[in-house]
MDAnalysis code that builds the backbone (N, CA, C; Angstrom):
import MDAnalysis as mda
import numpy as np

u = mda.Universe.empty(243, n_residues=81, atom_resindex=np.repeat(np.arange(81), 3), trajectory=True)
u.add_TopologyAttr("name", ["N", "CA", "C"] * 81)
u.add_TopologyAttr("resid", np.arange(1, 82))
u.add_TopologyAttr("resname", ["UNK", "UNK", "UNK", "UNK", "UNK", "UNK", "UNK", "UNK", "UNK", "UNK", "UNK", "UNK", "UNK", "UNK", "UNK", "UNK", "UNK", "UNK", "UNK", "UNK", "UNK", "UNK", "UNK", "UNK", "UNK", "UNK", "UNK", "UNK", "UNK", "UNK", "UNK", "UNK", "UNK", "UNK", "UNK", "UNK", "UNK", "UNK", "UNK", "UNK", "UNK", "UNK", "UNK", "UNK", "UNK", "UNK", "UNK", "UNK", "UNK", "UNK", "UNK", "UNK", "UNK", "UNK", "UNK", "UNK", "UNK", "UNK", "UNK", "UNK", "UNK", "UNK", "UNK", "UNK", "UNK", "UNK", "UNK", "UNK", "UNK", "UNK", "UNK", "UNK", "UNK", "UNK", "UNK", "UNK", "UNK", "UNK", "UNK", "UNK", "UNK"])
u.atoms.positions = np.array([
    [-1.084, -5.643, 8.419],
    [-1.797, -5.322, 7.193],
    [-2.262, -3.864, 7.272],
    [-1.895, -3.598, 6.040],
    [-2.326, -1.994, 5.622],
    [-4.015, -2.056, 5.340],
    [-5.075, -1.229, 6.422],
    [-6.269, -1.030, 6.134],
    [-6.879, 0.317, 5.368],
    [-7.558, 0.693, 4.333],
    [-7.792, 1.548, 4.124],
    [-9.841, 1.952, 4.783],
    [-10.084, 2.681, 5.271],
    [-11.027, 2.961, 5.448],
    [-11.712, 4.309, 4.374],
    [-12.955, 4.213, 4.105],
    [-13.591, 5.534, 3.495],
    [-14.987, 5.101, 3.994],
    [-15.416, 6.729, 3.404],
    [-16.828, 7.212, 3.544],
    [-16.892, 7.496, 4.670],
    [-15.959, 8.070, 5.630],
    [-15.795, 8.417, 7.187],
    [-16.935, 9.941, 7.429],
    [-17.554, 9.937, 8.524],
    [-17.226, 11.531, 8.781],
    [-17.076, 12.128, 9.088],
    [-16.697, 13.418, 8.834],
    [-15.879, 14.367, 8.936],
    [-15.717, 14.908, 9.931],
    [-16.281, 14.352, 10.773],
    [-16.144, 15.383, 12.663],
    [-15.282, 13.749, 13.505],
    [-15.333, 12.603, 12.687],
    [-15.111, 11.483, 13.493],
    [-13.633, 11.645, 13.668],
    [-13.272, 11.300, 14.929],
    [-11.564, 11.445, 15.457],
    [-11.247, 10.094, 15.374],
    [-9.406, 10.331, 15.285],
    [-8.674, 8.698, 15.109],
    [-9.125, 7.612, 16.483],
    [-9.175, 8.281, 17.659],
    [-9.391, 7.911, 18.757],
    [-10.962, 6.639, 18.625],
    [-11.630, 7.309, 18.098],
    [-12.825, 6.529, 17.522],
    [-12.842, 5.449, 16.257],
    [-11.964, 5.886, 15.700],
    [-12.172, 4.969, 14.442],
    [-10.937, 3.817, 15.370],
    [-9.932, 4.082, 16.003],
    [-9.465, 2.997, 16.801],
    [-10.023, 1.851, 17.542],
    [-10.870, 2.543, 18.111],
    [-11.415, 1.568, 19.033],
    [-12.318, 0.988, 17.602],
    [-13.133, 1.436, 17.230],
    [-14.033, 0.366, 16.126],
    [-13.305, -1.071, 15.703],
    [-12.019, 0.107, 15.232],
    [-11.043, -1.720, 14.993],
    [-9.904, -2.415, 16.028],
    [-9.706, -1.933, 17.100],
    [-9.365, -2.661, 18.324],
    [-10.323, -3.955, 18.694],
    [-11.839, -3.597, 18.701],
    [-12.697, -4.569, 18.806],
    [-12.182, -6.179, 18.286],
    [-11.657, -5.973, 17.278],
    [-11.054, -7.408, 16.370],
    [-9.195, -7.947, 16.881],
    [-8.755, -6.903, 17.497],
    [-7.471, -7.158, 17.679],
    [-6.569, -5.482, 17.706],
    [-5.450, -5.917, 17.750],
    [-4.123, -4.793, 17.908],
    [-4.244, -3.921, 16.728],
    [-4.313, -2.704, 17.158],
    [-3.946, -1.488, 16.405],
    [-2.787, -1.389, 16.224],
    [-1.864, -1.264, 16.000],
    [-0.645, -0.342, 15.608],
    [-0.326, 1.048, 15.161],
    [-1.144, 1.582, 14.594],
    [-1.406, 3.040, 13.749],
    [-2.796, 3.064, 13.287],
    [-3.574, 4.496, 13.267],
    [-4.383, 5.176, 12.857],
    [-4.192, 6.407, 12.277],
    [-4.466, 6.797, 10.839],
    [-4.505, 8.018, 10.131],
    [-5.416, 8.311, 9.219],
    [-6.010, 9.640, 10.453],
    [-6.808, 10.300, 9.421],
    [-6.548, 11.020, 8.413],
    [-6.818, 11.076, 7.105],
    [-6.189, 12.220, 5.968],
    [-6.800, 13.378, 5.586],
    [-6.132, 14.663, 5.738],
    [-6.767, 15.866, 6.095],
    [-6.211, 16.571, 4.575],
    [-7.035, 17.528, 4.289],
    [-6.015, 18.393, 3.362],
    [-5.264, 19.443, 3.687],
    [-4.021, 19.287, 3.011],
    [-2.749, 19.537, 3.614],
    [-2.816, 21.842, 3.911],
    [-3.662, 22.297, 3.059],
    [-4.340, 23.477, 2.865],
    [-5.396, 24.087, 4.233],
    [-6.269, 23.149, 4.012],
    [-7.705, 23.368, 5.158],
    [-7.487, 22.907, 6.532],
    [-6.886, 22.002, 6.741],
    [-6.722, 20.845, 7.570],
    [-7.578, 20.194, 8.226],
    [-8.829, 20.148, 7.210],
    [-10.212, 19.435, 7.683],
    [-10.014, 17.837, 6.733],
    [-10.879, 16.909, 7.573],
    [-10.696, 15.746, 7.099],
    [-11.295, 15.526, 5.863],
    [-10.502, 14.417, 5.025],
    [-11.054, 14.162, 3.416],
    [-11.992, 13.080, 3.764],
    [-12.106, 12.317, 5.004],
    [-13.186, 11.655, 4.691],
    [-12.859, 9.991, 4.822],
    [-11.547, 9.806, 4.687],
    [-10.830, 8.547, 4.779],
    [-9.712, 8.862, 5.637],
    [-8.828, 7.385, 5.734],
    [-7.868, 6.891, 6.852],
    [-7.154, 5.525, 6.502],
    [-5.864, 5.384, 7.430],
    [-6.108, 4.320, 7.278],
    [-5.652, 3.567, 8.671],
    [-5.896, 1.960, 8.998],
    [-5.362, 1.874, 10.216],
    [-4.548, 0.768, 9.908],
    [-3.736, 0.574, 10.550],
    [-2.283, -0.601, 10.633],
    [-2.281, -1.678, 12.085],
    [-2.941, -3.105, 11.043],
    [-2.734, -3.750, 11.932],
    [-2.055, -4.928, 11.735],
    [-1.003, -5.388, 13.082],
    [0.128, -6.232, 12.509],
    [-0.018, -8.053, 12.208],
    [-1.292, -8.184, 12.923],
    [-1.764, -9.619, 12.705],
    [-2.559, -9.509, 11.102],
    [-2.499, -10.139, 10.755],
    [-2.971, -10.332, 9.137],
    [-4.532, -10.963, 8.844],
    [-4.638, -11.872, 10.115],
    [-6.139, -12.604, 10.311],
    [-6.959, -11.665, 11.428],
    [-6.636, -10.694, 12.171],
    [-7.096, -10.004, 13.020],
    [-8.000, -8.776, 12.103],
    [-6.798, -8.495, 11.159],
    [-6.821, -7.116, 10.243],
    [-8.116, -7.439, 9.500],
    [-8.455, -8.844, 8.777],
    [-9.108, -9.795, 7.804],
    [-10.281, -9.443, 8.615],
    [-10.407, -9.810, 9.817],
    [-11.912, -10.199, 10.443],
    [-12.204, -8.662, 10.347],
    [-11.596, -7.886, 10.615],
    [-11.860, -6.566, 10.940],
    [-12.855, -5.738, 9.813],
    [-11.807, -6.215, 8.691],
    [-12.308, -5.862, 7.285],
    [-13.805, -6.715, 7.179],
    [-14.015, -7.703, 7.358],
    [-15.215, -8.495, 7.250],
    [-16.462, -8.249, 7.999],
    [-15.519, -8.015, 9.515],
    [-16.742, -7.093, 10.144],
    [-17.295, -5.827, 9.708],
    [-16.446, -4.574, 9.857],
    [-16.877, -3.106, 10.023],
    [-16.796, -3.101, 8.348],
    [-16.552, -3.343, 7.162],
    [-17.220, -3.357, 5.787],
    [-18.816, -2.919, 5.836],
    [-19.037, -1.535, 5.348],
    [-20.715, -1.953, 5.389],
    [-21.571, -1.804, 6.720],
    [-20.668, -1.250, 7.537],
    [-21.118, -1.151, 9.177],
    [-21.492, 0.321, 8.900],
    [-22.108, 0.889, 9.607],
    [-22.558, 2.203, 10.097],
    [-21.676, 2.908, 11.471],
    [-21.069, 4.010, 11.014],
    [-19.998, 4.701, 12.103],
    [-20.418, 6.322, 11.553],
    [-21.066, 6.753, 12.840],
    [-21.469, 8.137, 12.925],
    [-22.046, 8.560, 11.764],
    [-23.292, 8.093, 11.558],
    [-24.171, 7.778, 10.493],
    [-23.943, 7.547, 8.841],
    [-22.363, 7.236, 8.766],
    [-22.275, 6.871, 7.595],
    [-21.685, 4.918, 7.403],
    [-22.041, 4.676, 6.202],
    [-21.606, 3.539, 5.632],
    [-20.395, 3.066, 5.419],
    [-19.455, 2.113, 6.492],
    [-18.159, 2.682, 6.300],
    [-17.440, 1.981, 5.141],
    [-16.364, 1.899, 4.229],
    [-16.146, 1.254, 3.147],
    [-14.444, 1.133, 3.788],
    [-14.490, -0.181, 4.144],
    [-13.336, -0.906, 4.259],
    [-12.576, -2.369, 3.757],
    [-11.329, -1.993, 3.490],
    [-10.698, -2.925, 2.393],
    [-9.067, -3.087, 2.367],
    [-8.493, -4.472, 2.486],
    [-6.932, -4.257, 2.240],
    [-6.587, -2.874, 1.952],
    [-5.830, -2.055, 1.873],
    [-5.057, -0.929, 1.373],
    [-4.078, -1.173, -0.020],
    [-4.494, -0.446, -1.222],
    [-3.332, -1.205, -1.931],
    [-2.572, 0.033, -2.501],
    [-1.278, -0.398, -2.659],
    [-0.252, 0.723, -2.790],
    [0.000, 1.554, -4.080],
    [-0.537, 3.029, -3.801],
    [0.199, 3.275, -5.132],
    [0.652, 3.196, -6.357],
    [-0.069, 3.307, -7.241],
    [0.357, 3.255, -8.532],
    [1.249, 4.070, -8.995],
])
């Protein structure tokens, strides 16, 4: 399952936002999104995890959690319009 994370900040590395959601199960991928100009972070990410009920708890847990003093806002990922 595709995770989207926001409200990150901006000094926080993938390395960190990994482990937050390793806690629940297997990572597969972490990406932070930077602008493609500055190459400072926008603030969101997302992480890829391949169990679907692992990904779920994850979202249920860290939703609303506090990570390097912000509120983190996590949710399925949905694709593109």
């Amino acid at each position: 399952m595709n995770i989207y994370v926001g409200n990150l900040n901006y000094r926080l590395e993938e390395e960190s936002l990994e482990q937050a959601f390793a806690q629940y199960g297997e990572v597969s991928s972490t990406k932070l999104i930077t602008d493609r100009e500055t190459g400072r972070a926008k603030g969101f990410g997302f992480i890829e995890m391949p169990n679907d009920d692992e990904a779920q708890a994850a979202i249920d847990g860290l939703n609303g959690t506090d990570l390097m003093g912000r509120t983190l806002v996590v949710n399925e990922a949905r694709p593109r319009s």
